[in-house]
PyMOL Python script that loads the backbone (N, CA, C, O; Angstrom):
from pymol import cmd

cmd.read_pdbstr("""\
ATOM      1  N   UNK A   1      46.246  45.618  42.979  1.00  0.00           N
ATOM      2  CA  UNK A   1      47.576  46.043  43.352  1.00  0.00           C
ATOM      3  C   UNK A   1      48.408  46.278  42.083  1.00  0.00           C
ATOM      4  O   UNK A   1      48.353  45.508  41.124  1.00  0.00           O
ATOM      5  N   UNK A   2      49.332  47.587  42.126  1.00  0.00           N
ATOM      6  CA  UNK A   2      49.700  47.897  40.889  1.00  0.00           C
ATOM      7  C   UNK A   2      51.015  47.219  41.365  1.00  0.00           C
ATOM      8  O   UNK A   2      51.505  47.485  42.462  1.00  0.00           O
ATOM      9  N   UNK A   3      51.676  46.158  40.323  1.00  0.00           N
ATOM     10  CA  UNK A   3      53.078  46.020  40.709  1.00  0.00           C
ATOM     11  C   UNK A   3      54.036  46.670  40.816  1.00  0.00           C
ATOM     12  O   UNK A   3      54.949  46.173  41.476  1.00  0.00           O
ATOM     13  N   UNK A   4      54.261  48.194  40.156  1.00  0.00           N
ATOM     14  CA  UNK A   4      55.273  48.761  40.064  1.00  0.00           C
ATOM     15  C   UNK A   4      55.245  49.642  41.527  1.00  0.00           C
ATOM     16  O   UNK A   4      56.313  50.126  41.900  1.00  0.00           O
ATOM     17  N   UNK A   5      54.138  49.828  42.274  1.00  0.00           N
ATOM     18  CA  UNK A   5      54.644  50.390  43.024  1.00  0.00           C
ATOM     19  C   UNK A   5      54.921  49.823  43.949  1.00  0.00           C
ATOM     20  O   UNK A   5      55.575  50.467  44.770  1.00  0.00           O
ATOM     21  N   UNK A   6      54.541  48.197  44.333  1.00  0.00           N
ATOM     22  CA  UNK A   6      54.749  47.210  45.498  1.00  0.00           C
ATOM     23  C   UNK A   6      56.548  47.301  45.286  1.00  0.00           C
ATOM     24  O   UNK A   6      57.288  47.241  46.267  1.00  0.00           O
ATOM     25  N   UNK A   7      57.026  47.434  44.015  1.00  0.00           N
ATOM     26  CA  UNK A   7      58.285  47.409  43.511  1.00  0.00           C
ATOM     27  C   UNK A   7      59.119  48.808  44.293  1.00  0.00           C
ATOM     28  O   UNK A   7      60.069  48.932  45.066  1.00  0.00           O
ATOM     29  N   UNK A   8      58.229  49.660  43.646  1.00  0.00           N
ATOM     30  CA  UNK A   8      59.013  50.899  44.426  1.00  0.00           C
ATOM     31  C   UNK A   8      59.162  50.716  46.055  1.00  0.00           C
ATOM     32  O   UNK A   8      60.120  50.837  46.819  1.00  0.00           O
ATOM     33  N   UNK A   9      57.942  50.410  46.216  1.00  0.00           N
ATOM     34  CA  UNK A   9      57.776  50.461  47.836  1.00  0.00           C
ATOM     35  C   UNK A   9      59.134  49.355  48.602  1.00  0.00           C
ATOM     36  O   UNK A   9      59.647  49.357  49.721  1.00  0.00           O
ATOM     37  N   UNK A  10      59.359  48.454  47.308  1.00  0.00           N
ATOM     38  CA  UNK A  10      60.133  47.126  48.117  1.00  0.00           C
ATOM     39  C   UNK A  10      61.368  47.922  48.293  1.00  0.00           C
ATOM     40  O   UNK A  10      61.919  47.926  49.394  1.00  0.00           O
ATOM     41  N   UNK A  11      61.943  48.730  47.100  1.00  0.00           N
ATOM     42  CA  UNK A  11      63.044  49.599  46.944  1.00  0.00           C
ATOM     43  C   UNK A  11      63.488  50.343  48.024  1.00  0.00           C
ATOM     44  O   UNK A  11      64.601  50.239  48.538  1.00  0.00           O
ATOM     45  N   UNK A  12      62.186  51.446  48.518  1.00  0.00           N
ATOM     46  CA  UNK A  12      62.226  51.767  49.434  1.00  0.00           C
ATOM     47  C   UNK A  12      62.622  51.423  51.139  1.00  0.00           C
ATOM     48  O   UNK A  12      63.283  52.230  51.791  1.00  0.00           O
ATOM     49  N   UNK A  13      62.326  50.658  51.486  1.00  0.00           N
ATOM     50  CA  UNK A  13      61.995  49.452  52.417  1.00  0.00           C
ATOM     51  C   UNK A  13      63.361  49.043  52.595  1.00  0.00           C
ATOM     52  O   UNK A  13      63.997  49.272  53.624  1.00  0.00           O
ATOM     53  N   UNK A  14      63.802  48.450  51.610  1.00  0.00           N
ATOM     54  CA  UNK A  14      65.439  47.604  51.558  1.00  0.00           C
ATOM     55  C   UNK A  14      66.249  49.435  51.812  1.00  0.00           C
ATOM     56  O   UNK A  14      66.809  49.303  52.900  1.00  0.00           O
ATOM     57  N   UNK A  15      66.457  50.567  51.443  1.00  0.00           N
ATOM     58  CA  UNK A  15      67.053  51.470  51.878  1.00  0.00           C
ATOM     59  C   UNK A  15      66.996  51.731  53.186  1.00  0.00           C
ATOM     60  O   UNK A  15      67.953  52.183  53.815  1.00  0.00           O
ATOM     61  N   UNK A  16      65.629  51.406  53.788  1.00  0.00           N
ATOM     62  CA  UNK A  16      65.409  52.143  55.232  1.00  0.00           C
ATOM     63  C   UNK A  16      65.057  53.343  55.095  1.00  0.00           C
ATOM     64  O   UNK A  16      65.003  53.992  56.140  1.00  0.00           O
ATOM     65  N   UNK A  17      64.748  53.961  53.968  1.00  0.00           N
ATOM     66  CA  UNK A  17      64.746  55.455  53.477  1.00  0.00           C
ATOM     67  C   UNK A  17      63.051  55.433  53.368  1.00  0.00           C
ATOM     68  O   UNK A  17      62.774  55.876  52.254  1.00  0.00           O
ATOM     69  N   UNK A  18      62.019  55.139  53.990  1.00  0.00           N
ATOM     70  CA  UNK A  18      60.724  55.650  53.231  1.00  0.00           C
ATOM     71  C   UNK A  18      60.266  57.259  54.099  1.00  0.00           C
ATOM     72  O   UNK A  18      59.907  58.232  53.436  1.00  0.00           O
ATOM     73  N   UNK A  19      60.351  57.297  55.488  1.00  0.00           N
ATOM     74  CA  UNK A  19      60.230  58.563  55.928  1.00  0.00           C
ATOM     75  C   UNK A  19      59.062  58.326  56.506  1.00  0.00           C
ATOM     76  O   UNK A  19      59.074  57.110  56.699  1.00  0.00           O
ATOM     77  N   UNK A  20      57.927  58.812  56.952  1.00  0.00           N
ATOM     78  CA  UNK A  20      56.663  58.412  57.665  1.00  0.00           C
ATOM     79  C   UNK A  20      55.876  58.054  56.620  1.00  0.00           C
ATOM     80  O   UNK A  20      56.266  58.232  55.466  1.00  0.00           O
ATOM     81  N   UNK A  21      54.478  57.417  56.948  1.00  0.00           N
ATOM     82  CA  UNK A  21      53.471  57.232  55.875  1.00  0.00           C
ATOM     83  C   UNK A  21      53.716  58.264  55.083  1.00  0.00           C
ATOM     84  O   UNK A  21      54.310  58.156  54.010  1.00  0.00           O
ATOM     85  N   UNK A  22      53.184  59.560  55.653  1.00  0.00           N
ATOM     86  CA  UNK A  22      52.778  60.202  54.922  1.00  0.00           C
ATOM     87  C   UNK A  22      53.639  60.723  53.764  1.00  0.00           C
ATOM     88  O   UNK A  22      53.065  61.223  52.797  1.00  0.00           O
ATOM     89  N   UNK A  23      54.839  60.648  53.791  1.00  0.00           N
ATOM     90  CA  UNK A  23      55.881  61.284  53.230  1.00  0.00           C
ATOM     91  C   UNK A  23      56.124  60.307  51.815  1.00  0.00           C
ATOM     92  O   UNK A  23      56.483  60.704  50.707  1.00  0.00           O
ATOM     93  N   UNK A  24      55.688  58.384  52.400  1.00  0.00           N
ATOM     94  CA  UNK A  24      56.149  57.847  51.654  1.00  0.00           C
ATOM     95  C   UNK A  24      55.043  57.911  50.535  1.00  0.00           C
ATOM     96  O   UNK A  24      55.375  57.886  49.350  1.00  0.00           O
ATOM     97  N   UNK A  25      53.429  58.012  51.007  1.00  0.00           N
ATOM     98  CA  UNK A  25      52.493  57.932  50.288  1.00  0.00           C
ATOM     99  C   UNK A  25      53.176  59.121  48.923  1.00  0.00           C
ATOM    100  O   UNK A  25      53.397  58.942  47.725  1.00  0.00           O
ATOM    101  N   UNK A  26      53.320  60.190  49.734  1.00  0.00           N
ATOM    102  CA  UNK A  26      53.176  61.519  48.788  1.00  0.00           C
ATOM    103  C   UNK A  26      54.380  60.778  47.368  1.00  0.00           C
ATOM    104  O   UNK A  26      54.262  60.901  46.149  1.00  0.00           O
ATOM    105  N   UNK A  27      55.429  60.058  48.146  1.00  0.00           N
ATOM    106  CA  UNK A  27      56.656  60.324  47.012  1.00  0.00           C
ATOM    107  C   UNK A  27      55.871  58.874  46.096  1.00  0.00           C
ATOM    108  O   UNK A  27      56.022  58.928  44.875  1.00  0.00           O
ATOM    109  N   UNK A  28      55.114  57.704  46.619  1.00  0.00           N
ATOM    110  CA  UNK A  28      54.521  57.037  45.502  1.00  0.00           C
ATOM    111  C   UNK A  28      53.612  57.316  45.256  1.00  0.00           C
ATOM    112  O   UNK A  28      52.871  56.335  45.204  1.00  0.00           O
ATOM    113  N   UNK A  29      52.969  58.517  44.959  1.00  0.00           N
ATOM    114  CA  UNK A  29      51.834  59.280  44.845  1.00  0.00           C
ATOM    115  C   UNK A  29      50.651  58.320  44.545  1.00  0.00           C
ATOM    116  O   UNK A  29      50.138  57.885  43.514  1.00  0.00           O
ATOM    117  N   UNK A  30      50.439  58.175  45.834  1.00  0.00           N
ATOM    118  CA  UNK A  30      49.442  57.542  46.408  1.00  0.00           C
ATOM    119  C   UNK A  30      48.618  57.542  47.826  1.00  0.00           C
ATOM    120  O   UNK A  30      49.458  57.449  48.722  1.00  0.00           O
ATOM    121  N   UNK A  31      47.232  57.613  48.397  1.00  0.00           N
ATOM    122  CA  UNK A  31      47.099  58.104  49.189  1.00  0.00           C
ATOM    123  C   UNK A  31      47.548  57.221  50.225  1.00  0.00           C
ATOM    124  O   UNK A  31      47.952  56.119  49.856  1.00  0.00           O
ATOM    125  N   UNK A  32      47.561  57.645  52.165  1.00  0.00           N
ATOM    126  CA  UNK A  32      48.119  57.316  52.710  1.00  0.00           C
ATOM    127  C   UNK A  32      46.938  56.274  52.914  1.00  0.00           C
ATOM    128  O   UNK A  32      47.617  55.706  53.769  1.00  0.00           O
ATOM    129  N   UNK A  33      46.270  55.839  52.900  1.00  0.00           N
ATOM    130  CA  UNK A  33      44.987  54.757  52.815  1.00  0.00           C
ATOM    131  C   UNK A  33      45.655  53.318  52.280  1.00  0.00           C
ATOM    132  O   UNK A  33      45.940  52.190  52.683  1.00  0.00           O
ATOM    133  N   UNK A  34      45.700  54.152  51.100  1.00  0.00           N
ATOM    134  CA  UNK A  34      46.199  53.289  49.767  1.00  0.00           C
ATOM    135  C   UNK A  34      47.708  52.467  49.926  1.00  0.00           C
ATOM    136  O   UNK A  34      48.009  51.388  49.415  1.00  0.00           O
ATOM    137  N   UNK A  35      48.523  53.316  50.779  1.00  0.00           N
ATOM    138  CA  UNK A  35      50.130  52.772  51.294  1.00  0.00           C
ATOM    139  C   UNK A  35      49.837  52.220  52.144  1.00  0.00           C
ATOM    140  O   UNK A  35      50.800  51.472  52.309  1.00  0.00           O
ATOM    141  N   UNK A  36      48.601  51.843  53.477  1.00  0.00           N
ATOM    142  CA  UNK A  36      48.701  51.142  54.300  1.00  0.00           C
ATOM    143  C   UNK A  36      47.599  50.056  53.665  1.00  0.00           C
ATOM    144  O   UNK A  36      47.075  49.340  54.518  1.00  0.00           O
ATOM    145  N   UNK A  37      47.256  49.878  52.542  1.00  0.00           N
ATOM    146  CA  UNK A  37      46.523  49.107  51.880  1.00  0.00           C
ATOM    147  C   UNK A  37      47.649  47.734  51.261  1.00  0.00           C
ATOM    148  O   UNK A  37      47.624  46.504  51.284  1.00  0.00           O
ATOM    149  N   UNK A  38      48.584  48.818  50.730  1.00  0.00           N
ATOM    150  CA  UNK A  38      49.789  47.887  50.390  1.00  0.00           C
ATOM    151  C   UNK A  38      50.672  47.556  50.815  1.00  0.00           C
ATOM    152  O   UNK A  38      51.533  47.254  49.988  1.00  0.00           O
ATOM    153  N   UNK A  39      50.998  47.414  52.089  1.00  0.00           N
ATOM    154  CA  UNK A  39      51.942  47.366  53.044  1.00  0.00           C
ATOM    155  C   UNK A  39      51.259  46.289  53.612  1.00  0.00           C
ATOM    156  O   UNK A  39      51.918  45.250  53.564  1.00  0.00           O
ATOM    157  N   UNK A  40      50.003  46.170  54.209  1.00  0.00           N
ATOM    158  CA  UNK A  40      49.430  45.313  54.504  1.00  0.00           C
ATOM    159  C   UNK A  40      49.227  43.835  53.445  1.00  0.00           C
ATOM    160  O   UNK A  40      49.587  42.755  53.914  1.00  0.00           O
ATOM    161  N   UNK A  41      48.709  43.888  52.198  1.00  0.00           N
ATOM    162  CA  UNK A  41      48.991  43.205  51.213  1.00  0.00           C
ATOM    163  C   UNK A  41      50.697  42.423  50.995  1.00  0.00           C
ATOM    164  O   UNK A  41      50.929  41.214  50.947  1.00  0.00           O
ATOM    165  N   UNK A  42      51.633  43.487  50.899  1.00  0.00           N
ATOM    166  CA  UNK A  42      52.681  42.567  50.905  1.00  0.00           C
ATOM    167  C   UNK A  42      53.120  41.868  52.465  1.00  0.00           C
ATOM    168  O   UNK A  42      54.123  41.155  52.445  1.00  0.00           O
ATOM    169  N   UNK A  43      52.444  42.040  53.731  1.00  0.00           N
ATOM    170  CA  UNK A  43      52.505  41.570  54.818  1.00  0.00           C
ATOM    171  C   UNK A  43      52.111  39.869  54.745  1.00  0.00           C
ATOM    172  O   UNK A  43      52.742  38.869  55.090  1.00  0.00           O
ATOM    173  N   UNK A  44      50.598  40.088  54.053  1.00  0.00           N
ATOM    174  CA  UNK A  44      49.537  38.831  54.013  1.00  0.00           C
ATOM    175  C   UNK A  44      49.926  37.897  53.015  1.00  0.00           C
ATOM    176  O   UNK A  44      50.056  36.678  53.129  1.00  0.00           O
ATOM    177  N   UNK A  45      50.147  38.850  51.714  1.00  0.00           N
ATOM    178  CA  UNK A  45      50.141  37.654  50.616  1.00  0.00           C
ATOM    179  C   UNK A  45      52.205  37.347  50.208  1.00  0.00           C
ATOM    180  O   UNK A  45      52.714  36.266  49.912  1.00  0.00           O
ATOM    181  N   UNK A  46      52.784  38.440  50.324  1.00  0.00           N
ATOM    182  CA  UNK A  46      54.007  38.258  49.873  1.00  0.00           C
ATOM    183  C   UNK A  46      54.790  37.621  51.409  1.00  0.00           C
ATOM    184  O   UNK A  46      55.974  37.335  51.232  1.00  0.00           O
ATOM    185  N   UNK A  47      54.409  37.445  52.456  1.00  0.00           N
ATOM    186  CA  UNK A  47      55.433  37.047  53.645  1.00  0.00           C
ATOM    187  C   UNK A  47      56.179  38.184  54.236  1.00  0.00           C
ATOM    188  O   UNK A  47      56.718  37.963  55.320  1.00  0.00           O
ATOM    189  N   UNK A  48      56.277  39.119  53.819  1.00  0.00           N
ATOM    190  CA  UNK A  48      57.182  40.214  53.904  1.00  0.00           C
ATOM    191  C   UNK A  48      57.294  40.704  55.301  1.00  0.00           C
ATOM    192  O   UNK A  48      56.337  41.386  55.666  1.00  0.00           O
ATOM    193  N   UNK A  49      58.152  40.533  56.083  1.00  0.00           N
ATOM    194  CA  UNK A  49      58.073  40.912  57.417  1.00  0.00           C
ATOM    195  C   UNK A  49      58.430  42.506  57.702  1.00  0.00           C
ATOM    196  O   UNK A  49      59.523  42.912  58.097  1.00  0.00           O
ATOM    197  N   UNK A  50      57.191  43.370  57.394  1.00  0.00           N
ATOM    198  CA  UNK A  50      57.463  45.064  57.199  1.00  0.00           C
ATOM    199  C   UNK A  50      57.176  45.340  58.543  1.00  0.00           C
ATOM    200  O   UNK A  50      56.146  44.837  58.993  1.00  0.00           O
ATOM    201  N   UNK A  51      58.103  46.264  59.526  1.00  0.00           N
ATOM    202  CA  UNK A  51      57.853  46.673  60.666  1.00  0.00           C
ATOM    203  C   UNK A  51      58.058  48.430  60.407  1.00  0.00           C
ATOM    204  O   UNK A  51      58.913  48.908  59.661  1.00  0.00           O
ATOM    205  N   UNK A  52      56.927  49.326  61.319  1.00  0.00           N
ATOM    206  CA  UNK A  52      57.835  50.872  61.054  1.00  0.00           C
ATOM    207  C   UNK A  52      59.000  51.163  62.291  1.00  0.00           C
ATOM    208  O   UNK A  52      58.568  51.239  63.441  1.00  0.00           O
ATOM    209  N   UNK A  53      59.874  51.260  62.149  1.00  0.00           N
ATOM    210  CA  UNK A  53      60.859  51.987  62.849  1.00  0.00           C
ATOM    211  C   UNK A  53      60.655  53.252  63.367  1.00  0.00           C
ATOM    212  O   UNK A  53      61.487  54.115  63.088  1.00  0.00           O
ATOM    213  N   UNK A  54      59.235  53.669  64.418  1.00  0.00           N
ATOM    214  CA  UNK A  54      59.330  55.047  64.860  1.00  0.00           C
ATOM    215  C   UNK A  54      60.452  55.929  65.002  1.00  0.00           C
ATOM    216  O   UNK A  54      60.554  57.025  64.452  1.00  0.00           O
ATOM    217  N   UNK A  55      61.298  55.387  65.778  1.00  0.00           N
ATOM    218  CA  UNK A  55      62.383  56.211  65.890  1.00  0.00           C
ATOM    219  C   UNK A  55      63.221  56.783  64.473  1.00  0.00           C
ATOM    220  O   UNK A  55      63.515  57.954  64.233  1.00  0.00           O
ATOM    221  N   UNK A  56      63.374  56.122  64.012  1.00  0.00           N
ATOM    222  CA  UNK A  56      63.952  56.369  62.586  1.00  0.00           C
ATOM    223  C   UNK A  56      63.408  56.837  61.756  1.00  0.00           C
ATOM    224  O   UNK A  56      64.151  57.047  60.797  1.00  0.00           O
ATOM    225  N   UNK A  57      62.020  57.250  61.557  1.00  0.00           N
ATOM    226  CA  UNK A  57      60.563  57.375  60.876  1.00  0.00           C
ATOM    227  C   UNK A  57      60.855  56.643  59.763  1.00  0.00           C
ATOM    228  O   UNK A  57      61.269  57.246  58.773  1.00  0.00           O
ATOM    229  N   UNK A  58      60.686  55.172  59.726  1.00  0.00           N
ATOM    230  CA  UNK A  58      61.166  54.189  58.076  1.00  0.00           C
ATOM    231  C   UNK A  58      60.726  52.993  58.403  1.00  0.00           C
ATOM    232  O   UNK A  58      60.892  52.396  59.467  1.00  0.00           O
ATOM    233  N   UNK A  59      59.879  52.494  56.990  1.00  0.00           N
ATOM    234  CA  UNK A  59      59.545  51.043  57.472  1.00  0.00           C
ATOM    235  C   UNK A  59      60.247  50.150  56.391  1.00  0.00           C
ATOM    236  O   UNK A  59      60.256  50.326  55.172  1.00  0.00           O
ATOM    237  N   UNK A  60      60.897  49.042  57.202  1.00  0.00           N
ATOM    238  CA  UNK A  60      62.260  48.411  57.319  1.00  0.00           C
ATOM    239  C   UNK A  60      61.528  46.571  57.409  1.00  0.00           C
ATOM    240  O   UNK A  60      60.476  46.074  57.812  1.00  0.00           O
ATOM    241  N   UNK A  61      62.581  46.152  56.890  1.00  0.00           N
ATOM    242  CA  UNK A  61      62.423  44.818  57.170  1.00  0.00           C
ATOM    243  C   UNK A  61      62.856  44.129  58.323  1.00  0.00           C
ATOM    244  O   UNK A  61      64.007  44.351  58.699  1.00  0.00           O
ATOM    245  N   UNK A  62      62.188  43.371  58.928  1.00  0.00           N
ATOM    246  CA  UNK A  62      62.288  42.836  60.163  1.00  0.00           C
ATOM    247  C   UNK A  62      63.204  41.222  60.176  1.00  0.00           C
ATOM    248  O   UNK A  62      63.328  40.414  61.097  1.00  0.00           O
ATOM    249  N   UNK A  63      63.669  41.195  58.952  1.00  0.00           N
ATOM    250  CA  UNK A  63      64.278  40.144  58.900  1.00  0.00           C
ATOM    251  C   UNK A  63      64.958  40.350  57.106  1.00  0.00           C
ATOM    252  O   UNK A  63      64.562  41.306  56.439  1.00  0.00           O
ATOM    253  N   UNK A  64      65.669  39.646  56.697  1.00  0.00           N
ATOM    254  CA  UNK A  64      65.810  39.989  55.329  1.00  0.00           C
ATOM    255  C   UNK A  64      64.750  39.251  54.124  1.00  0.00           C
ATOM    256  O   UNK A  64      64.396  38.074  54.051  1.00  0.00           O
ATOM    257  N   UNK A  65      64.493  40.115  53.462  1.00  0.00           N
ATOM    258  CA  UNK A  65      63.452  40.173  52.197  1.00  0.00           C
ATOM    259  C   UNK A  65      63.851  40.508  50.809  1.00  0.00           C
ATOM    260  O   UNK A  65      64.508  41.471  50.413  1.00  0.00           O
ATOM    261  N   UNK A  66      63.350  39.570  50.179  1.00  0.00           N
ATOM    262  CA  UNK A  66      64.131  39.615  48.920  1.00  0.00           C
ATOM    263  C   UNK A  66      62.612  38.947  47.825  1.00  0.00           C
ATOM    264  O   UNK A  66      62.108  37.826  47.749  1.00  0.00           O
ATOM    265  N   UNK A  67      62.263  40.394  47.062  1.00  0.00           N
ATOM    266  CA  UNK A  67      61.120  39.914  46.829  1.00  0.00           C
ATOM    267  C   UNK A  67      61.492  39.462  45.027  1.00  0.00           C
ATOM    268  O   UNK A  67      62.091  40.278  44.326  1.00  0.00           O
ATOM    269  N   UNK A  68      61.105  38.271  44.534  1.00  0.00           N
ATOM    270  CA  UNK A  68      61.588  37.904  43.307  1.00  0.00           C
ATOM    271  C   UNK A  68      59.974  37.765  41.979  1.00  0.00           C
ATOM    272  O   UNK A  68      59.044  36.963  41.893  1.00  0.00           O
ATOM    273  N   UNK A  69      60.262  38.648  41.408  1.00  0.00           N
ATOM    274  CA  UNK A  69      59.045  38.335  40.059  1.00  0.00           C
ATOM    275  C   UNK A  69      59.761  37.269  39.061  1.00  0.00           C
ATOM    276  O   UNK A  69      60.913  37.384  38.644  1.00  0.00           O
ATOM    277  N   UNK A  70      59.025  36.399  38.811  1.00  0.00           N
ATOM    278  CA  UNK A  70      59.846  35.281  37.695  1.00  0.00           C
ATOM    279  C   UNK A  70      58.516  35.413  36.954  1.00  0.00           C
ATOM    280  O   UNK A  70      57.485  35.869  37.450  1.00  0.00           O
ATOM    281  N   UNK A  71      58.709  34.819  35.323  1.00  0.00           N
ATOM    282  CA  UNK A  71      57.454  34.772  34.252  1.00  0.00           C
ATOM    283  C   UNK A  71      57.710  33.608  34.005  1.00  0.00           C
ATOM    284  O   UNK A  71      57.030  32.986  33.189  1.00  0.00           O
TER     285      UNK A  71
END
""", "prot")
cmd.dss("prot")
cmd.show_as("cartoon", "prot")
cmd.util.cbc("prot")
cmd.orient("prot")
């Protein structure tokens, strides 16, 4: 897992702005495989409660998420 894009993706997510898979794969240019690879990953290992919002085409947090990198 590359961190910067779990980063983008978190960015995304907190806007409500990602658009369908496919749209979001294309803008983190990555395939749509690969976005439900990491979506799933921050589901399992980060807690992240990611739901898609059909209606809205955006996947959104289902509760609030606040993802923190510390060194």
């Amino acid at each position: 897992m590359d961190i910067r894009v779990i980063i983008k993706l978190h960015n995304k997510i907190v806007l409500q702005k990602t658009g369908t898979p496919k749209e979001l794969a294309r803008t983190l240019e990555i395939s749509e495989r690969t976005l439900y690879n990491y979506v799933l990953y921050m589901k399992e290992e980060l807690n992240a409660h990611i739901i898609y919002d059909a209606n809205n085409k955006t996947y959104k947090y289902a509760s609030p998420c606040k993802l923190s990198f510390e060194c």
